[in-house]
N, C-alpha and C positions, 0 to 999 in steps of 0.2 A: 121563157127560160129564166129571163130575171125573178120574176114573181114566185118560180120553185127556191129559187134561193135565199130571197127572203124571206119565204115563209119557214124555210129551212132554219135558220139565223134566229128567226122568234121563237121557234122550238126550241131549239137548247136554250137560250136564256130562259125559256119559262119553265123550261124542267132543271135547270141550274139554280133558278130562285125557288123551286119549292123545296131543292131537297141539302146546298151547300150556303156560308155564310165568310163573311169577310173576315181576314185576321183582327183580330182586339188583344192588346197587351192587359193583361190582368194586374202583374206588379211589374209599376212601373221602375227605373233606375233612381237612387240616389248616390247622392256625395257617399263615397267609403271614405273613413279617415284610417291611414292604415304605418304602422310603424315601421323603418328602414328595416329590410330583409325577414318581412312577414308574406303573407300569404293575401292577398284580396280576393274578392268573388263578387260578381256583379250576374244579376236576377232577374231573367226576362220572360215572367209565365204568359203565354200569349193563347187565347181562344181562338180556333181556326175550324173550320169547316172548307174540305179537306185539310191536312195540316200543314203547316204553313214551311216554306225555308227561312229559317233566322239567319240575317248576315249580319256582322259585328263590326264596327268600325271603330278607329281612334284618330281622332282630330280630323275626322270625316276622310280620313287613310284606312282601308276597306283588311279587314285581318285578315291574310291567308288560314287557309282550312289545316295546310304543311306548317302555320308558324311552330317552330317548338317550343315558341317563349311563353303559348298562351293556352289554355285549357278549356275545350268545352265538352260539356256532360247534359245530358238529360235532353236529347235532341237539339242542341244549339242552347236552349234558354238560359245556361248558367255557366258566366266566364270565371276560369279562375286563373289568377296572375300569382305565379309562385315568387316567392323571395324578391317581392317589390325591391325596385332599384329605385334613384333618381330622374332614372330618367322616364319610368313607366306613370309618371305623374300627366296629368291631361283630362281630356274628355272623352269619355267611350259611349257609346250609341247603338242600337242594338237595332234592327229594321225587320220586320214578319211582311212575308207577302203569298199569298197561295192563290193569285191570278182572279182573284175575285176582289173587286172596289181595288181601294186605296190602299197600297203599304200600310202597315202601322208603324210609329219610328218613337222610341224613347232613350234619353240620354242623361247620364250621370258622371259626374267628374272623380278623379283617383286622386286624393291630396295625403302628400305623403306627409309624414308626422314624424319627429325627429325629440330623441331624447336630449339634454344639453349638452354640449361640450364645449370647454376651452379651446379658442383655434390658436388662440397666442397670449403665452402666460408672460406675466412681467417680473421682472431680474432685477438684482442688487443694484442698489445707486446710494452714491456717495457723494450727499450733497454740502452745500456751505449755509450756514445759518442766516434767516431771514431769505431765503431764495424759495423759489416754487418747485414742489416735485410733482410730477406726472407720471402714472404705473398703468399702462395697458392694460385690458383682459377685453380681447376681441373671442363671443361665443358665436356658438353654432345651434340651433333646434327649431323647430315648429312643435306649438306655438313659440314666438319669441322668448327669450326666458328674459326675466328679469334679473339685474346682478345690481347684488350688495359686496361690502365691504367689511372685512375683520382685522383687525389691531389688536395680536395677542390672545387669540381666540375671542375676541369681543365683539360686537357689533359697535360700527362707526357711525357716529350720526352726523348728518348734514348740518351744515352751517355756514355761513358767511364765508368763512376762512378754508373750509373742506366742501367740494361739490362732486357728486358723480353724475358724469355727462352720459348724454344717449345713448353711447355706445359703450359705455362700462370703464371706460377710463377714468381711474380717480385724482383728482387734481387736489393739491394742498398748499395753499398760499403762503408767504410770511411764515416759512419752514422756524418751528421751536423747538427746543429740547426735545420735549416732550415728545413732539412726532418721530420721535428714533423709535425703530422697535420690527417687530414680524407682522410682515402684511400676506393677506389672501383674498378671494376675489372669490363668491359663492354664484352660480347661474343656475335660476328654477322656472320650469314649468311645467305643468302637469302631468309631465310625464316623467319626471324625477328632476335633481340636481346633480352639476357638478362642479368642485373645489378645485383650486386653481393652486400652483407648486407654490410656497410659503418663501419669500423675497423679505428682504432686512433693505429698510433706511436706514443709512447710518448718518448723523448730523454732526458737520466740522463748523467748529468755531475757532477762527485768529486765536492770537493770544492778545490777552487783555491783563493789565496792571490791573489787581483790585486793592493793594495797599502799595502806598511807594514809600521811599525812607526819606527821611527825617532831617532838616538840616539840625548841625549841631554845633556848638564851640564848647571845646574844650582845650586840656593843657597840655603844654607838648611834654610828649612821650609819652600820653595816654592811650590805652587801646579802648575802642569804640565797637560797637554791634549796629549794623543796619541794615533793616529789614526791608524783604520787598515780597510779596505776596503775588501771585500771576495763574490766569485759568485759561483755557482752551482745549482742545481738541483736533490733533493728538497734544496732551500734555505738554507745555512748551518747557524748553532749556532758558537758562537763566545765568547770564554772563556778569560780574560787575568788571568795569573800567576803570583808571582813575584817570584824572588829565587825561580819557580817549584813549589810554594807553591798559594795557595787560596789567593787571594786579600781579603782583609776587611780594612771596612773603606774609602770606596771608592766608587765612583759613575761612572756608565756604560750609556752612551746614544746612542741606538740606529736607524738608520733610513732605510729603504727599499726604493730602488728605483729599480723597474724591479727587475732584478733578482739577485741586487749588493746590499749586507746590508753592510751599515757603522758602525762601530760602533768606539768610542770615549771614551776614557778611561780615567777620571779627579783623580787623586792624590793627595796630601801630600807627598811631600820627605825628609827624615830626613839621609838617609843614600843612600849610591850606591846601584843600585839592577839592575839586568836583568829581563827586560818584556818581555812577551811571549802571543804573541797573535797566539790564536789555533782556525783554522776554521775548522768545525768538519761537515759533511751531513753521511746520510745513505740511499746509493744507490742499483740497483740490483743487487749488484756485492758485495755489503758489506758495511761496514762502511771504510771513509776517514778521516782522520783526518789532517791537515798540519797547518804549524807554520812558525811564522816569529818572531824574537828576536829584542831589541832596549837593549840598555845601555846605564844610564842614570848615571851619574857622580854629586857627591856633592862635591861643593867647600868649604871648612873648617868643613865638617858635623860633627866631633867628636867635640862640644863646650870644649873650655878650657881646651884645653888639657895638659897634665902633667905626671912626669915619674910614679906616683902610678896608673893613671886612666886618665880619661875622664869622660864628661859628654853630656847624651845625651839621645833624648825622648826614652821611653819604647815601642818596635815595636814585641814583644811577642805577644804568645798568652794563656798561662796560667796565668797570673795575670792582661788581659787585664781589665777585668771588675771591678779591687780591686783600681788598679793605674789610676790618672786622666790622661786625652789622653795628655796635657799640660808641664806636670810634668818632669824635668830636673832630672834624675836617674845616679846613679856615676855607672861606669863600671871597674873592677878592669885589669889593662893592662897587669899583672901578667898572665894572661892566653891567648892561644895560640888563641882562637877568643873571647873576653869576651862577649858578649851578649848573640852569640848561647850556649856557656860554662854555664853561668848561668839561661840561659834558661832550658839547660838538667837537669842541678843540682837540680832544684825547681821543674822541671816534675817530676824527679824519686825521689824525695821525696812526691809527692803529694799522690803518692800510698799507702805511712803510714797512710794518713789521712782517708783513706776509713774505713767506721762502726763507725769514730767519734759520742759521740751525737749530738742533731739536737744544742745545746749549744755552743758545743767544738767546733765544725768544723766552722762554718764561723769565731770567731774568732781568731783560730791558722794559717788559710788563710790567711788574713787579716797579721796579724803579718809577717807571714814566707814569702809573698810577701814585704811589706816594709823593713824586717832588708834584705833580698837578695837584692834587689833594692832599696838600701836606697836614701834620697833625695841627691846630689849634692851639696857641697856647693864650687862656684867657687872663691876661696880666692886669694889673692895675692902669697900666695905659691904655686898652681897650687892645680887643683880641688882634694876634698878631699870628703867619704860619710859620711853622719850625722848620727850616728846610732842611733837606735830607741830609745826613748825613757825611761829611766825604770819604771817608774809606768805604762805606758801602755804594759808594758813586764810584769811587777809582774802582773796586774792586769788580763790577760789573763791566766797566769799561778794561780793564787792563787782563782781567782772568778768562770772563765767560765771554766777549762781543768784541775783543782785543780787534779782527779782523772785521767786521761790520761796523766800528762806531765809527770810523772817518766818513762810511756812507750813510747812516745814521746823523750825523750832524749834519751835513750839506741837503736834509731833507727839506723841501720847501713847500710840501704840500698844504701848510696853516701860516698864520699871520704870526710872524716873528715875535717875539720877544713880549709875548703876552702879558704874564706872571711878572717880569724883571722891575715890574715899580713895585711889587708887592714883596717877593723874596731877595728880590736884586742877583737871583742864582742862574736863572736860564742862559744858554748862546745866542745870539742875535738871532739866529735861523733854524732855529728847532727848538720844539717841551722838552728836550734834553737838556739838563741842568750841567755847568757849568762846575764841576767838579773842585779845582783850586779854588770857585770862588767860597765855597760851603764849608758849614763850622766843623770842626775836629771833634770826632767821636770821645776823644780823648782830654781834651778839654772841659766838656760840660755835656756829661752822656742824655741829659735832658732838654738842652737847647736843639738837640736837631731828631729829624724825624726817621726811626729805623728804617730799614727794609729788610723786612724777615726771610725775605727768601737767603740774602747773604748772609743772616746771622749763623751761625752753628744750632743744632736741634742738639738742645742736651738729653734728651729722651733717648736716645739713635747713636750715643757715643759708647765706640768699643773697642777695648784694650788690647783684647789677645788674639781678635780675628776680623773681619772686615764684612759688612752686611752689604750686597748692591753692586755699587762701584766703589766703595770703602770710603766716601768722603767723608766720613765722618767718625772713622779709624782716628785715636787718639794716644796708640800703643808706643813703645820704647824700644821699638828693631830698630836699626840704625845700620843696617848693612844691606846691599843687593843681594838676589836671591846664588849668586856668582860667587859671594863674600868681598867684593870692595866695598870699604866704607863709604859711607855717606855724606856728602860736603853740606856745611852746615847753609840754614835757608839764610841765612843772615847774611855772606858772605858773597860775593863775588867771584872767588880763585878755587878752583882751576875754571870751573865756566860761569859764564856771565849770564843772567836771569833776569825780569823783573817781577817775579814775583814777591810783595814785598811783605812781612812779617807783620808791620805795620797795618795794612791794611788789608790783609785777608785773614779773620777769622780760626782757620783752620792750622794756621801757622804760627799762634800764638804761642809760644814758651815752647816752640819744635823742637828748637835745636836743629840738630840733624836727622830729627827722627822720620820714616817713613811717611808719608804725606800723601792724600789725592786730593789737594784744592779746587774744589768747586767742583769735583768729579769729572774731572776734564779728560782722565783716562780710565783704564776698564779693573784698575786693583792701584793698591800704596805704590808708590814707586819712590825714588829718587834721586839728586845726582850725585855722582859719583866722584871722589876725589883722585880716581884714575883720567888724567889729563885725556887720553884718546878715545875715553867711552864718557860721552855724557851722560846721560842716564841710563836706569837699570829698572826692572820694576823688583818688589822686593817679593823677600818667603814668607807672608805672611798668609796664614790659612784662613779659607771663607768658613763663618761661622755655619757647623751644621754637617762641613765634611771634613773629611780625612786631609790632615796635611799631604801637600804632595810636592816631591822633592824631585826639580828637574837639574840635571848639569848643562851648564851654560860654557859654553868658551870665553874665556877673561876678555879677550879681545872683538865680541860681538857685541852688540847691544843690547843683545839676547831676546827681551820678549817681542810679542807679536806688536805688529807696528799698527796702532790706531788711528780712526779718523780722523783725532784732534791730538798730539804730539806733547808732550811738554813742553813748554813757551819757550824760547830763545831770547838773545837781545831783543830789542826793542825796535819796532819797525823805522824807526825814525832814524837809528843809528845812519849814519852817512857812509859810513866801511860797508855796512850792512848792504845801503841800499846799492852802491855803485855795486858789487861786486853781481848784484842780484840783475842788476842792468846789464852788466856784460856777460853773464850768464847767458841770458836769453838772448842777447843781441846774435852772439856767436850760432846760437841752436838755430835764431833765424836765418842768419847769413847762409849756413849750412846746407840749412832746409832749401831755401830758395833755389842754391848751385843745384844740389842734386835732384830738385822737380826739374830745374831749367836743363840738362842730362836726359831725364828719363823721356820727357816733352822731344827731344830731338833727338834722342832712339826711335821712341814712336814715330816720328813723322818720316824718320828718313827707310822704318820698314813700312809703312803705308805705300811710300813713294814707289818702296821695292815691288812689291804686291800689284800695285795695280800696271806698273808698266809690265811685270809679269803676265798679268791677266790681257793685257792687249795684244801681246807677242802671241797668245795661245787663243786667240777667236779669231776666228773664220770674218772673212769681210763679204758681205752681201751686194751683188754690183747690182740688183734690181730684182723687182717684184717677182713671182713666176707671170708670165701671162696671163695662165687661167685662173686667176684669183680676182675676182671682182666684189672689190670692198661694199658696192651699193647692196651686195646680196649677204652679206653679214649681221646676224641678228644686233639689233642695236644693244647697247649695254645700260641702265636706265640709270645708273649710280656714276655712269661718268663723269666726271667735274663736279661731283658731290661728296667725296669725302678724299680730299686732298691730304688731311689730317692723319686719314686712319691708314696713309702710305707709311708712315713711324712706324715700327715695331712697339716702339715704346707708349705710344698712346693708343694704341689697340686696344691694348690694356685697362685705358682709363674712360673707355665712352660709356658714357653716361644718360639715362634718356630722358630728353628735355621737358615731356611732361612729368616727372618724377618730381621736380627742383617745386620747392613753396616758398612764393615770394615772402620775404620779413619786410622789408622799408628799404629805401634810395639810399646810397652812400654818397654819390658823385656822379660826373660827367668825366672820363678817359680821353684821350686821343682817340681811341678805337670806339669809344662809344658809352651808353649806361654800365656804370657801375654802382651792383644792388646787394645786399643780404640774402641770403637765404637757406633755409633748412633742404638738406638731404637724405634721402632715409635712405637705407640700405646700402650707402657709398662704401663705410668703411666697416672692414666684420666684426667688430666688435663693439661696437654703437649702432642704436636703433634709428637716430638719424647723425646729423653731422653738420655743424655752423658751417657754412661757406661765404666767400662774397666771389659770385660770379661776373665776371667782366664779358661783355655780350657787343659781338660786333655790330655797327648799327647798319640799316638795313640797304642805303645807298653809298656804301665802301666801296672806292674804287677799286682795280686788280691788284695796284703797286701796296693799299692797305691793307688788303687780303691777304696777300705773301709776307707781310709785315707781320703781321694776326698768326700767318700760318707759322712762320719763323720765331718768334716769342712762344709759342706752343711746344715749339719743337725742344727750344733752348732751356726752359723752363721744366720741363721732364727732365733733364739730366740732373737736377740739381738735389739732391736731398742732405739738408746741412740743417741743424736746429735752429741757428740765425737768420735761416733765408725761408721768407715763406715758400710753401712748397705746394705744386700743383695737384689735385685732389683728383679732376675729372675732366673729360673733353664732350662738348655734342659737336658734333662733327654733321652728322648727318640730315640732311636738311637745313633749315635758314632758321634764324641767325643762328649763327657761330659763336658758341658762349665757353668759356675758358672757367673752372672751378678752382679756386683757391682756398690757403688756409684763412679761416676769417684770426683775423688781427684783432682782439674783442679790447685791449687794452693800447689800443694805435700801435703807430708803428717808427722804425728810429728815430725820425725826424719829431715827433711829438715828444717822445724820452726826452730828447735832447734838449728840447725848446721846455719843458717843463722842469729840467734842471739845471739851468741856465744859471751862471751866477748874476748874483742880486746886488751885487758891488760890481763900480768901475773896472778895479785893480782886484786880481787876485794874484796871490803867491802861487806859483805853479811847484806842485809837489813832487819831489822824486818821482814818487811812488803813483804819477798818473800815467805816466807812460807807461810803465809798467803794467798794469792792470789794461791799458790799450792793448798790449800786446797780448796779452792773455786770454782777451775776449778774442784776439783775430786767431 
């Protein structure tokens, strides 16, 4: 039985080998190169006897006959891969086998081929000169592409200072002018190019001086030109200084040429100074600022010079606008720089003059600039200053600042008696000059020094109607607008005055005629020679309108009563002042009985009230039962805002991280006391100075009730003299109390800063008075 099988077995092989033959691949597979969403096809002609099954493989992963992704045609031998992807890149394999010998197996690879592109284009940059720039251009393709560089549509050539690295980035060293401009990034390979989006360098350079000015000596009261030339990017601004200080008074002319501004600096020189010319840009690296200096030298600049002083123009700037720019001012040598010396002295007096009236103040300016900077007079004995005049010293003090000059001389904010070896005019205790001691305008109208705000404006004088407040009305009415006559200014009877003829101006050759001295009130007025009306204002018409005729009753005063009155005696008078003491005394006395009345109304209806309210509640002999406290939600604000039990400070809580510390004032009883900014405190400011007083954090109870009691007491109070409570934090720890900030201290520094400066003072009427006034 075996031997039939065998032989069976030989037969088909020998009738298999005469008449069938193995598969043989004819064309075998290559590499396809093929471009992003093309078509590929792979070719496998294979010789078979019978024919063979071709099966297709990728990466030796066997293709489904169902794939849809893949295509075969012509009995198996020809694959086609539509619309190649990325990912169809590999090895494909193609295998014939029709049960005869050995498979045949051939295999080709799919290498995708990619046109170029920009993956990341590079962007504006704003570099600083002499610095490196670096500009991206990361491409995409097969084969690799190659990337150059264009500047301006140029090609960029490699060098030392310019490189392009492996991967397309261009680098440029030691950044110049030159390298400002439109960049682009070109990527080629054989399958095209592509141009990258066009990006600008732009190059900042500081600012740099290229010419600086000049020192110079020349003559006083020459005007000078100094130049200073300056380049960068952005264009720099261009300041001069003089002594470090703002130029005024002075003219700048500028010019731009490319990227170089000049600019021209024209002067006036009265004294030596150092210029300072400051070229200033703001580049990406920061702000630049650089300088260059000149010194400019006066030859004989101190005119007439002499061992008390000199003379010489006023180059200040607090009394610039008072002193004519012209004006020869004596300088006292006595001091160790005298101009900037008298310069400080009149600044830090100026700060007394702050809350003057709108009356007071321009004329004790005016004043207190001419006796400190008196005129010069250059004599044969070497320059000497003219001290101001006195009737335009009385007339200041007795007309315009009658009620501020007592507080005015007792000023002690400067070193006394500065000037007094020079003019021999000042008071012991203030740049207020000394009025009896100064020469008589009358006497030698050139030996003293005007002051023009008191002189009369003869430009401004007018006869028949009055321009303003009429100070300057010089007309011939002589009767109130009522018809009483007018009492002459000269005179004393029926009412007593000091305004004196003498020494105001406006009063000069009056007579009796209509008058507003120093425009003290709102039209002319006068007094009146009717004993029971002192003054009157008179009928004289404001130029420009229709006279207008009111009747008055003989026995009124008639016009409207003004802020500032026609003067009366003299404050010093003694009748005056007693009578002014008992005045007030009485008003107080008054006052006091009938607050200490209405205080014990009020306490004795409180007292009624509440014995009221105890007559009318119900008394509670015990708990109910079923009320058990341990089952009560607890409350989590208990014994945390003790404060916000007030009504009154409910109102004022404020929340404590709001508060921004400024700086430490002190250490309290209660604890730190600090500065600090408030925003949103009060409505009509965006924040609000405080100084918060802040309990400290180991307060016993007794100081906490102390804390909480001042809190309380302090809300009642709202008085202009009493600082006053602003806000409360109540809530949570610490406990901080808001107040008004004191930026100018507080009474107890007043006090000590006007302290007198002698043993022995004469105590004046007129200080209790003014005590009483302020309480």
């Amino acid at each position: 039985m075996k031997a039939v099988e065998t032989i069976s077995v030989f037969l088909l092989v020998l009738v298999t080998s005469s008449y069938g033959k193995a598969p043989r691949i004819i064309t075998l597979l290559e590499t396809v190169d093929v471009l992003l969403d093309h078509n590929a096809t792979f070719i496998c002609e294979v010789d078979s006897r019978p024919s063979a099954e071709i099966t297709w493989m990728k990466n030796n992963n066997p293709i489904m006959y169902y794939d849809s992704r893949y295509i075969t045609k012509e009995q198996g031998q020809m694959l086609i891969i539509p619309h190649v992807r990325e990912s169809d890149s590999g090895e494909y394999c193609c295998i014939a086998s029709n049960g005869i010998g050995e498979p045949a197996k051939s295999c080709g690879a799919l290498q995708l081929k990619m046109r170029p592109q920009i993956k990341r284009h590079p962007t504006n940059v704003t570099l600083l000169l002499e610095s490196k720039a670096s500009l991206p251009c990361v491409t995409l393709g097969n084969p690799k592409p190659d990337v150059t560089w264009l500047k301006d549509d140029e090609l960029i050539k490699v060098s030392d200072r310019v490189t392009i690295l492996d991967y397309g980035t261009l680098k440029i060293h030691n950044l110049q002018k030159e390298d400002a401009g439109q960049y682009r990034c070109v990527a080629r390979n054989s399958f095209g190019l592509a141009f990258s989006k066009p990006v600008t360098i732009e190059v900042q350079a500081p600012a740099r001086i290229l010419r600086v000015p000049k020192e110079k000596r020349v003559a006083y009261g020459s005007q000078i030109s100094l130049e200073c030339n300056a380049t960068g990017n952005p264009i720099p601004t261009i300041t001069w200084l003089e002594n470090g200080n703002t130029i005024s008074g002075a003219s700048v002319e500028e010019t731009l040429a490319g990227e170089v501004i000049l600019s021209v600096l024209k002067v006036t020189v009265n004294k030596p100074a150092l210029y300072t010319c400051l070229a200033s840009n703001r580049h990406i690296a920061g702000a630049n600022t650089v300088k260059a200096t000149a010194r400019v030298t006066v030859a004989e600049w101190r005119l007439y010079k002499g061992v008390a002083g000199y003379c010489s123009a006023y180059r200040g700037d607090v009394c610039r606008t008072i002193l004519r720019d012209d004006l020869l001012v004596f300088f006292n040598s006595s001091l160790s720089d005298p101009e900037d010396m008298q310069e400080y002295l009149v600044q830090s007096f100026w700060t007394e003059l702050e809350g003057l009236s709108m009356l007071c103040s321009p004329a004790v300016r005016s004043l207190l600039c001419h006796s400190s900077f008196p005129d010069c007079n250059p004599s044969g004995l070497g320059p000497a200053p003219k001290p101001v005049c006195r009737e335009h010293c009385l007339a200041v003090k007795e007309l315009y600042c009658h009620k501020e000059w007592l507080v005015l001389e007792g000023s002690s904010s400067v070193q006394p008696g500065i000037f007094s070896s020079a003019t021999g005019s000042h008071t012991p205790s203030s740049l207020l000059p000394n009025c009896q001691a100064l020469p008589s305008l009358h006497t030698d109208p050139d030996a003293c020094t005007h002051v023009p705000f008191v002189d009369i404006n003869r430009d401004q004088i007018t006869t028949t109607c009055y321009n303003d407040r009429g100070r300057f009305y010089q007309g011939s009415m002589n009767v109130t607008r009522s018809g009483i006559p007018c009492q002459s200014w000269s005179q004393q009877v029926p009412h007593q005055h000091r305004l004196s003829v003498e020494v105001i101006p406006e009063l000069k050759n009056s007579e009796n005629y209509c008058r507003n001295p120093g425009g003290i009130s709102d039209r002319p007025w006068c007094y009146s020679l009717n004993p029971n009306i002192r003054w009157e204002y008179c009928d004289v018409p404001q130029c420009g309108e229709a006279t207008m005729v009111s009747v008055i009753k003989p026995e009124s005063p008639g016009p409207r009563q003004t802020p500032r009155l026609p003067p009366t005696v003299t404050l010093s008078s003694p009748a005056y002042s007693m009578s002014v003491i008992v005045i007030i005394l009485t008003a107080l006395a008054a006052t006091v009985f009938f607050t200490i009345i209405i205080l014990a109304c009020r306490r004795r209806r409180k007292q009624w009230r509440n014995r009221k309210r105890a007559m009318e509640t119900p008394t509670l002999s015990a708990l109910p039962s079923e009320l058990l406290l341990d089952r009560l939600h607890p409350n989590p604000m208990y014994q945390r805002v003790p404060l916000l039990l007030n009504s009154k400070l409910l109102a004022l809580e404020y929340p404590r991280n709001n508060i921004q510390y400024v700086r430490d004032i002190g250490e309290g009883a209660f604890g730190r006391v600090f500065q600090a900014r408030a925003p949103g405190l009060l409505p009509m400011e965006s924040f609000t100075m405080v100084a918060v007083k802040m309990l400290k954090e180991e307060a016993s109870a007794d100081m906490q009730n102390d804390f909480q009691r001042e809190a309380a007491l302090m809300a009642q109070f709202d008085h202009p003299n009493i600082v006053r409570l602003l806000g409360v934090c109540a809530v949570g720890k610490p406990m901080c109390l808001m107040f008004e900030y004191m930026a100018h201290g507080d009474l107890n520094e007043f006090l000590r800063r006007r302290s007198p400066t002698q043993s022995v003072r004469t105590l004046s009427p007129c200080q209790p008075v003014r005590s009483q006034f302020f309480l």
